[in-house]
C-alpha positions as CSV (number, residue, x, y, z in Angstrom):
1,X,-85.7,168.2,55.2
2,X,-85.8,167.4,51.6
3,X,-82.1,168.6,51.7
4,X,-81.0,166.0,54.2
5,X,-82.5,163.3,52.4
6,X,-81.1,164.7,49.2
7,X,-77.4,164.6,51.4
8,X,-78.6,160.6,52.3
9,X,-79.5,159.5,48.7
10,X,-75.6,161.2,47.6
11,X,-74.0,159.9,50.3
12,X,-75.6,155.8,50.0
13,X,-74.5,156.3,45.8
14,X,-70.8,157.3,46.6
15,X,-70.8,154.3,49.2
16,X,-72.2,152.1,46.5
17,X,-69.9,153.2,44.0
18,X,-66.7,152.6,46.8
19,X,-68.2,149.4,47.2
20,X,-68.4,148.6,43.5
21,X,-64.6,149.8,42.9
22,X,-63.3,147.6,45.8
23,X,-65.2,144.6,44.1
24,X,-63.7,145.3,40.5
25,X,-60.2,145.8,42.3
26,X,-60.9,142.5,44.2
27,X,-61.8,140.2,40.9
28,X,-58.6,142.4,39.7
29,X,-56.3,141.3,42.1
30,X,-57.5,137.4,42.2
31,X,-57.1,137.4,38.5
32,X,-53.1,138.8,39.1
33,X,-52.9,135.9,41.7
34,X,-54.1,133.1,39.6
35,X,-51.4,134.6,36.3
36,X,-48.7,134.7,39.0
37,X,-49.6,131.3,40.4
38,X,-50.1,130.2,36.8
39,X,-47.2,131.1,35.6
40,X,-44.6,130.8,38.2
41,X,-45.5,127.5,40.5
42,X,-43.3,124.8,39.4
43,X,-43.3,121.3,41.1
44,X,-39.7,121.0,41.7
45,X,-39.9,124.2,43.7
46,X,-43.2,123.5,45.6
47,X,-41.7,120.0,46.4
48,X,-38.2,121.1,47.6
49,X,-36.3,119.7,44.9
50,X,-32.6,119.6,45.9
51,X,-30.5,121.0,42.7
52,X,-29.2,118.2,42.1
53,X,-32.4,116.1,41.7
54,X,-33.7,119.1,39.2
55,X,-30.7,118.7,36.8
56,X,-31.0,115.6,36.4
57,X,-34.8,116.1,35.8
58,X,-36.7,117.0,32.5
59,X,-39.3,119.3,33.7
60,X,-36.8,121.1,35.6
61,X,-34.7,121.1,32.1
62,X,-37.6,122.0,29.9
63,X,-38.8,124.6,31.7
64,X,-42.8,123.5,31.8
65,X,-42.8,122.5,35.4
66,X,-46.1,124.1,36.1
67,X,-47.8,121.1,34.1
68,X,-45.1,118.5,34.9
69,X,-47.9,115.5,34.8
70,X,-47.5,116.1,31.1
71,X,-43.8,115.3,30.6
72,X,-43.7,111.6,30.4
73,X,-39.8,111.7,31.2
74,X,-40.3,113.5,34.7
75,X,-37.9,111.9,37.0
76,X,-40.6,111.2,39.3
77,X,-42.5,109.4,37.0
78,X,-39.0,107.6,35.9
79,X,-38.5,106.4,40.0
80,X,-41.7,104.3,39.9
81,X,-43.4,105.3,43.0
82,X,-44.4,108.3,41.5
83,X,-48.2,108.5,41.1
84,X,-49.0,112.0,39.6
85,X,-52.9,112.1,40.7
86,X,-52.0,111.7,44.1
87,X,-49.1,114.4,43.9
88,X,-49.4,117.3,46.2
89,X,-48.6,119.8,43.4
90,X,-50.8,118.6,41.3
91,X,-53.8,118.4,43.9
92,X,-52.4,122.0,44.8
93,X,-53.3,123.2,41.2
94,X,-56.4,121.7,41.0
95,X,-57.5,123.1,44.3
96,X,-56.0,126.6,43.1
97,X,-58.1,125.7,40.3
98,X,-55.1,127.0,37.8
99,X,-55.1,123.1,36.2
100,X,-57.9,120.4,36.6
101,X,-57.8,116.6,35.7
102,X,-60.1,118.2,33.0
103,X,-58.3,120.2,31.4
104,X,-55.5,117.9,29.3
């Protein structure tokens, strides 16, 4: 008997520890998402920017379109009608939390 329950105890740890490595490889693989997210989401490419719209644009030509609400010469922002906290890659950020309103 005291074998079995010896068997048990072994058995429960190894499922713990399977359960703790699928955790760590979880938190690992949300923290790949946010870098990739991070680091490759661009607003001319979320919002379907036709090429020759992103030429003519300076987010597209400085390369930092993943924070383009900073670039005061975004062609957007040069239309008029622009209104970056209502801009659905901005509010897609945010709710990926990658950039917040906070964070400036």
């Amino acid at each position: 008997m005291a074998r079995i329950i010896t068997t048990i105890k072994g058995f429960f740890n190894a499922v713990d520890a399977i359960l703790e490595s699928v955790a760590k490889m979880e938190s690992n693989i949300t923290k790949l998402r946010r870098t990739i997210d991070k680091h490759f989401s661009v607003c001319y490419e979320f919002m379907k920017c036709p090429i020759e719209r992103k030429t003519k644009c300076d987010v597209y030509l400085s390369g930092s379109g993943g924070r383009c609400w900073d670039v005061v010469t975004a062609l957007c922002k040069k239309d008029g009608a622009h209104n970056c906290h209502a801009c659905p890659f901005k509010e897609d950020m945010d709710l990926k939390g990658l950039y917040n309103s906070k964070e400036r």
